[in-house]
Structure formats: structure tokens, C-alpha cells
C-alpha positions as CSV (number, residue, x, y, z in Angstrom):
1,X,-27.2,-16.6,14.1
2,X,-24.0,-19.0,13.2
3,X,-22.8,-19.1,9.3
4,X,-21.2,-22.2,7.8
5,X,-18.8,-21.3,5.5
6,X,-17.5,-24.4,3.7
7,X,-14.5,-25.0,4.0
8,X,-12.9,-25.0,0.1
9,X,-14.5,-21.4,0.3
10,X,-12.5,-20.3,3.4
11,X,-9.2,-22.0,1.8
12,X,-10.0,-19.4,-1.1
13,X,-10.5,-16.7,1.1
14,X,-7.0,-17.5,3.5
15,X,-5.2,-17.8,0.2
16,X,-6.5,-14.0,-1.2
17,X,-5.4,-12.8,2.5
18,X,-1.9,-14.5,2.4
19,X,-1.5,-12.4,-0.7
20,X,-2.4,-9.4,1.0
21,X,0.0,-9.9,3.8
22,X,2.7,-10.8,1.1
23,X,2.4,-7.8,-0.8
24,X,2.8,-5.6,2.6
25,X,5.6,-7.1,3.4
26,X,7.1,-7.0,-0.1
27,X,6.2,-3.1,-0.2
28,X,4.7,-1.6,-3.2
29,X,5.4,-1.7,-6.4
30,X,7.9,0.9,-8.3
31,X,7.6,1.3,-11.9
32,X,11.2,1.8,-14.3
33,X,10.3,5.3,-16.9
34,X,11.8,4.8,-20.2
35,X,13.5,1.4,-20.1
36,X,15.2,-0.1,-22.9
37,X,16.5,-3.3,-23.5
38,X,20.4,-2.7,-22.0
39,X,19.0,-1.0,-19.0
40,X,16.9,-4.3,-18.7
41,X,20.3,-6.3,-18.9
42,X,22.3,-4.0,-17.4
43,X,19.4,-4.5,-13.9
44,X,18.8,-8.2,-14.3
45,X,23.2,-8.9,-14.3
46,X,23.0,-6.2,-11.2
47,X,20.5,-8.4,-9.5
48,X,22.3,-11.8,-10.4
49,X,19.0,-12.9,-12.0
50,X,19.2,-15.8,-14.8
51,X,18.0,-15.7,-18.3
52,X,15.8,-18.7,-17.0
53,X,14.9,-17.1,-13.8
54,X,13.8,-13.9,-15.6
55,X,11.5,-16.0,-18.1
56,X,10.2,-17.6,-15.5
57,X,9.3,-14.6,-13.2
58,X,7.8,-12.8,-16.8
59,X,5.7,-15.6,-17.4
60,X,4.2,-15.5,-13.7
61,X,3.7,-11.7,-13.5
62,X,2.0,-11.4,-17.3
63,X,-0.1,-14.3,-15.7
64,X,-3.7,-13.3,-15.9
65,X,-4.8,-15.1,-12.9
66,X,-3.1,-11.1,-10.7
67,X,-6.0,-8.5,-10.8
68,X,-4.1,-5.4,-9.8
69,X,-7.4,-3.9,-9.4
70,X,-8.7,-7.0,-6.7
71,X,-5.4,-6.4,-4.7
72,X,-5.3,-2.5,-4.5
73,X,-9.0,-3.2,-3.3
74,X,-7.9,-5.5,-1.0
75,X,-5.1,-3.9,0.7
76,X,-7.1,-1.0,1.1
77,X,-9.6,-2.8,2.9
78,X,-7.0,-4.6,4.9
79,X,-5.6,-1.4,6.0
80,X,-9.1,-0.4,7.3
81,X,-9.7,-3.5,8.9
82,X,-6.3,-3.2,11.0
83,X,-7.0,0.3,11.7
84,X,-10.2,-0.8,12.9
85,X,-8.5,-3.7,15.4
86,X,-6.4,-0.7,16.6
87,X,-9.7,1.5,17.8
88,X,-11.3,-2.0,19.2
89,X,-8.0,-2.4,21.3
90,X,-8.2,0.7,22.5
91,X,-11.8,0.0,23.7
92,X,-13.2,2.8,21.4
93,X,-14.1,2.3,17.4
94,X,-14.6,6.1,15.6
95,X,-16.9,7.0,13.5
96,X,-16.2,5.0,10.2
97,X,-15.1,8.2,8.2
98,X,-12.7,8.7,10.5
99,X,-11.0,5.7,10.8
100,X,-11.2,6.3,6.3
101,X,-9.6,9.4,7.1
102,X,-6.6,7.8,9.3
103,X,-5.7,5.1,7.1
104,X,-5.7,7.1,3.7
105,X,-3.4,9.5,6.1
106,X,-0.6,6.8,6.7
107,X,2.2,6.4,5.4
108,X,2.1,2.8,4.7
109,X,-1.5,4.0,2.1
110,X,1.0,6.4,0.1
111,X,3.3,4.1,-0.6
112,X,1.5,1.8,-1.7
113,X,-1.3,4.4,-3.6
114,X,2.3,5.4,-5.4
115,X,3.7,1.8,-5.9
116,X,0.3,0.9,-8.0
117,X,-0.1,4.3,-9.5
118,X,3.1,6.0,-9.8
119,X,2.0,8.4,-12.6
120,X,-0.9,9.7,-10.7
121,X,-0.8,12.5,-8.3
122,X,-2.1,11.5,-4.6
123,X,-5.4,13.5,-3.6
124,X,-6.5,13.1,0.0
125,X,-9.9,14.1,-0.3
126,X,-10.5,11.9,-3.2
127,X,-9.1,8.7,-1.5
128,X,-11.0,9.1,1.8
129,X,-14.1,9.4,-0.6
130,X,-13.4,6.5,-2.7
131,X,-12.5,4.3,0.3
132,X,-15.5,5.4,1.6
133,X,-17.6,4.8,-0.7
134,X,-15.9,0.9,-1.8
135,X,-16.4,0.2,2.3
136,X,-20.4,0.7,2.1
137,X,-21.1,-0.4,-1.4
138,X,-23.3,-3.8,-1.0
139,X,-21.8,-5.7,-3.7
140,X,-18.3,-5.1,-1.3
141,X,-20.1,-6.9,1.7
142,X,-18.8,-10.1,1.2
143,X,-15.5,-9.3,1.3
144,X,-16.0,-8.2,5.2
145,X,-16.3,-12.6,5.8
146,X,-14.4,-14.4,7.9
147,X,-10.9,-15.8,6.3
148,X,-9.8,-13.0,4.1
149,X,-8.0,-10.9,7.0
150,X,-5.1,-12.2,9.5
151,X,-4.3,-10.0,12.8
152,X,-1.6,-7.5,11.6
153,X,1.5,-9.6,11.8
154,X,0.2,-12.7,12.2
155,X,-1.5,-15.8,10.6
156,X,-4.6,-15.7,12.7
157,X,-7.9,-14.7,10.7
158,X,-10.0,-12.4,12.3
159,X,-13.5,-14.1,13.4
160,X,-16.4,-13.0,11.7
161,X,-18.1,-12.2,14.8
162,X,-14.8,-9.6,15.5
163,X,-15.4,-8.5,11.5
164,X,-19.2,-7.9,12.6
165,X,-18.2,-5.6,15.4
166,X,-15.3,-3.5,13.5
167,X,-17.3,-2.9,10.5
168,X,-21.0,-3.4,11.4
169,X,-21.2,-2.6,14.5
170,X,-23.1,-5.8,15.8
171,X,-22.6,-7.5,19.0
172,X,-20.1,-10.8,18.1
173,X,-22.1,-13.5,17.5
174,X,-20.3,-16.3,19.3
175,X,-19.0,-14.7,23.0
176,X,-16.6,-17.4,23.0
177,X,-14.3,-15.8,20.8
């Protein structure tokens, strides 16, 4: 069975995954506690940033068009998709769980769980679970396509018949990839 994906939908989809791979390499997010308005000045002169440059970067982040809740998702799944790559490499995929288990164990998870959510406490457990639970949830399933994941450290997107394997466990569907 061979899907057509058209080709403004996969434009969409390389787009949401060059985010992804931008916001790994930018690292995650830290929040400022009790800022005030020199502290602001006194960081932006620090930084060399412009008055300009700083209205400018204000007016893109209060943008409505970032969904902080779409890219947490997102990297999350990216993480489990790399992980997945890893086991396939290695000629062995674990159990899904496991492979849950290993990514919400990194270090690279942490930082980022902490850069979106500094004032909450990190629970194992309760990651793995919600991970979990996000992966299988059928209204997630079209997020496991082809276009929105590159190889880690690279700009090639992973084939859906690769994506079949890692997640679903189906034999590719096209051998010659």
C-alpha cells in the first residue's frame, strides 16, 4: 500500500520538523523569577540587544501562531522517534514502554521538561505514563507521517515506511528505501 501525500502538506509537515530540530539545538527554555523593568534593561544592554531588536523579538514570541503545547508534544515525540532509530540500528527495537522509559530517562528530556516547565517538579513515573499514553492515543497517529522527523542531526526525513517499522511495527512498505 503506497500513500500520496501532497506535497503543500509535506512542506507543512518539514517546516513543524525544522522547528523541532531548531529548538534542540537552541536548548530549552529558562524562565527569569521576579523580573522588573531595570533587570530587563540591565540584560537586554548585557546582551547588546537594540530597543528595535527587542520589539521586534517581543512581537514574534507573543505571536500566537507558537503553541508551546504543539512543540513540547513534538519534541517529545521526536525524542522517541530518535530513540527508536537507535534500537533499529542496533538491529533490535524494545518493547515500546521501554524505549518511553529511556528517553524520559535522558538527560536531553530533563532539560527540556525544565526549560518548558520550570516551576514544576519532574516525576518519572508520571512522564513515562503520559508519553505513553500521547504515543498510542489515535487522534496522535497522524503525527507518526512521513515529513515531520529528520535523522538526528541531519536534514533527511525519515520514510514512512522506516516510521511504520519504529512505531508500528509493520514491514516497510517500499524495500527500496
Amino acid at each position: 500500500m503506497v500513500v500520496k501525500v501532497n506535497k503543500k502538506k509535506l512542506e507543512e509537515r518539514r517546516e513543524d520538523a525544522l522547528k523541532v530540530v531548531q529548538i534542540f539545538t537552541g536548548g530549552p527554555r529558562v524562565k527569569v523569577k521576579n523580573a522588573d523593568w531595570d533587570f530587563l534593561v540591565y540584560e537586554l544592554r548585557k546582551l547588546k540587544v537594540s530597543p528595535g531588536e527587542a520589539y521586534k523579538i517581543i512581537t514574534q514570541k507573543l505571536d500566537k501562531q507558537t503553541n508551546i503545547r504543539f512543540e513540547w508534544k513534538m519534541l517529545r515525540f521526536t525524542m522517541f522517534v530518535w530513540e527508536r532509530v537507535k534500537e533499529d540500528k542496533n538491529l533490535f527495537l524494545k518493547p515500546k514502554i521501554d524505549s518511553v522509559r529511556e528517553v524520559v530517562s535522558s538527560r536531553r528530556y530533563k532539560d527540556f521538561f525544565r526549560g518548558y516547565f520550570p516551576g514544576i517538579e519532574f516525576d518519572h513515573e508520571k512522564e513515562v505514563k503520559l508519553l505513553n499514553k500521547l504515543i498510542h492515543e489515535k487522534p496522535q497517529k497522524h503525527y507518526f507521517e512521513e515529513g515531520y522527523y529528520f535523522y538526528e542531526g541531519t536534514k533527511r526525513v525519515i520514510p514512512q515506511g522506516h516510521l511504520d517499522k519504529l512505531i508500528w511495527g509493520l514491514p516497510p512498505t517500499n524495500p527500496t528505501r
